[in-house]
N, C-alpha and C positions, 0 to 999 in steps of 0.2 A: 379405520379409514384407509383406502389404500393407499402405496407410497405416493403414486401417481398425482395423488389428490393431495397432496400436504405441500402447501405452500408457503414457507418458513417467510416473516416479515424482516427485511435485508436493510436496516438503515443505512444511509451513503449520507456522508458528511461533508460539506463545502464551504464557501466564504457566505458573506452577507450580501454581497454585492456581485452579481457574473458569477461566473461559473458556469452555465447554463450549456455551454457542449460538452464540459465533462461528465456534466449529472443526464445527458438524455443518452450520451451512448454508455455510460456503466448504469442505467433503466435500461435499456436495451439487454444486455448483457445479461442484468439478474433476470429479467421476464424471461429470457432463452433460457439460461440455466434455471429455470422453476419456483422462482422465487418472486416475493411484493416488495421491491423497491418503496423506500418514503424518505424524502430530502430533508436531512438536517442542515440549520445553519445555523447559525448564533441569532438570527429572528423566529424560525421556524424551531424553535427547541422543543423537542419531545424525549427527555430524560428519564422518565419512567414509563415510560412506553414500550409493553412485553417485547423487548427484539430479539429474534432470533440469531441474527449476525449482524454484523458490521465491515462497512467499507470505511477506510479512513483516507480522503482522498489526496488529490493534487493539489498545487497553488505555489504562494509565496514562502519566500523561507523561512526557517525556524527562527524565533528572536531568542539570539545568542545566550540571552540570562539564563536558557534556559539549561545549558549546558556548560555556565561558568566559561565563556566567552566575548570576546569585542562584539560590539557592534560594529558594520562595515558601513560605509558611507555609499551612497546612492544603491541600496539594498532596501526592496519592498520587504517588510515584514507585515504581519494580521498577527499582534496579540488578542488581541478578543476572538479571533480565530483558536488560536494557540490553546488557549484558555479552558474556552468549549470543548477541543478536543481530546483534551486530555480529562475532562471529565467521563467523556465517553470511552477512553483507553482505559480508564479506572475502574466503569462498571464492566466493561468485557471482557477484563481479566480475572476482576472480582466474582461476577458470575461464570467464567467458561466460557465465553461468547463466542463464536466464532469471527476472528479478524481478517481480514483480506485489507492490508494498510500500502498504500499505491505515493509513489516517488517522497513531495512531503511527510506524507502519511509515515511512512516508513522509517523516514529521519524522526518524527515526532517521536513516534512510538520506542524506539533505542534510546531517543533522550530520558523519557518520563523512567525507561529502566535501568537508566547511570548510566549512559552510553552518552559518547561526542559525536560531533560531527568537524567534517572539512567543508571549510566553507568557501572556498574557492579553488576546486579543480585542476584548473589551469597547468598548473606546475607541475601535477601528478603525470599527465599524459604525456607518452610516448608513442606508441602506439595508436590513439582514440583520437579522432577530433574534438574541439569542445562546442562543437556545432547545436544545435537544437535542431528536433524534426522531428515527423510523429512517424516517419519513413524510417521501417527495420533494417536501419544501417551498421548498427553497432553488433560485435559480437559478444554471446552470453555464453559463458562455460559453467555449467552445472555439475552440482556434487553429485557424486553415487551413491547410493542408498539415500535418496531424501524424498520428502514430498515432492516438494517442486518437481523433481526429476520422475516422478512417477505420472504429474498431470501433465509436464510438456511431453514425454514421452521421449526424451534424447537429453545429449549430456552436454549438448552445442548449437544453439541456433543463433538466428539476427533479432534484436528489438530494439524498439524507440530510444531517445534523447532529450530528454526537457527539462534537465537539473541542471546545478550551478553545484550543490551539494550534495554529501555522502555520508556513508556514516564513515568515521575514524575507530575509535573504539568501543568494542563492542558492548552493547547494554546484557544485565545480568538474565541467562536462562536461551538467548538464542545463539544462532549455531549459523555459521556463513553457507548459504548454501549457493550462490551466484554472482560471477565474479566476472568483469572486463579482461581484455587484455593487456589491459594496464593494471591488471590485479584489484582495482576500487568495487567494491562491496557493492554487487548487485541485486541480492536476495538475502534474505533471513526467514526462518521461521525456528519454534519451540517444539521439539518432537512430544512433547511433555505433554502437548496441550491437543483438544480435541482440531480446531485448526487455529493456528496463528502465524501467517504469511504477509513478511513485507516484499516488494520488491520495486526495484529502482526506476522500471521504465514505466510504460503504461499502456496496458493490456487493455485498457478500454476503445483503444484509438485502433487495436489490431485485432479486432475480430471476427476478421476474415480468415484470420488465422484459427484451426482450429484446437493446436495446442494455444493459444490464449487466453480462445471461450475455453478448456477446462481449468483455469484456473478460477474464473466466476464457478463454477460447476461443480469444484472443490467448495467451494465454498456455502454453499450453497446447502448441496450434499450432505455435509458437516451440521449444517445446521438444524435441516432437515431430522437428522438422525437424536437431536435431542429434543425433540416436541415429545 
């Protein structure tokens, strides 16, 4: 079949409740980049379901236990969120899956590999606001020689804001590849692996941008190539 014609099945992962503009613009997203989007949630479970990649998305923050931390008081957590997605982090590593793991996502994903998190920002910035906003105000500095840096195509641009949280220490196997100007861990991925990319903003909200859609595109591509 030609490549043209292979449309890799892209699970994207969300809560049980809402969610619903972040699962229609990363749909958007994987349909541009070549791909069938199908929404996971902890109702909607489809665990054995041939996927070809996976989105692990946005939301509430990680529950602390997870990383051998407090709990913070007046802090949304979703463990049966949590829960579910680390069963999906389990099979896509297990299998090779291709991952594209977005703000939460990406904190999940370093936890489930022995990695911490900072769980309240604040103190770290110098430089950054601790604003929220899906407006590319923040600035990104990218590693050389990395993925990331081969689908933005540059080693410096602006993107979004909509954590409270970061990673702290690094989970076993990835490699910091994008960082604020306040030094806090904006990217990760594993060169090891066919794709596996966390990253801290959200490329779903910016893809008007067209270094953002290739990061769906990496993704995508990736997965493509293992059918």
């Amino acid at each position: 079949m030609p490549e043209t014609l292979l449309r890799p099945l892209i699970g994207v992962t969300g809560p049980g409740k809402g969610g619903d503009r972040a699962w229609y613009f990363t749909r958007y997203a994987i349909i541009w980049a070549g791909g069938l989007p199908l929404r996971l949630t902890p109702r909607n479970f489809h665990l054995h379901e041939g996927l070809d990649g996976i989105v692990i998305g946005g939301g509430d923050d990680v529950y602390p236990a997870l990383y051998e931390s407090e709990v913070l008081p007046k802090t949304r957590y979703d463990k049966e969120r949590d829960m579910f997605e680390l069963l999906y982090i389990e099979k896509a590593l297990r299998q090779d899956i291709p991952i594209l793991a977005i703000c939460r996502g990406e904190q999940l994903l370093n936890t489930y590999l022995g990695g911490t998190l900072h769980q309240n920002l604040r103190n770290l910035r110098r430089y950054t606001r601790n604003r929220w906003t899906v407006l590319p105000v923040k600035t990104l500095l990218v590693e050389s020689d990395s993925r990331l840096e081969e689908l933005l195509g540059t080693s410096r641009c602006k993107i979004n804001s909509l954590h409270s949280q970061a990673i702290d220490q690094l989970g076993e196997g990835l490699r910091v590849v994008g960082r604020d100007l306040d030094n806090i861990v904006q990217a990760v991925e594993d060169p090891s692996r066919l794709f596996l990319m966390g990253v801290q903003w959200h490329p779903e909200y910016l893809l008007y941008m067209s270094r953002q859609r290739n990061l769906f595109h990496g993704l995508v591509q990736s997965a493509r190539q293992a059918l």
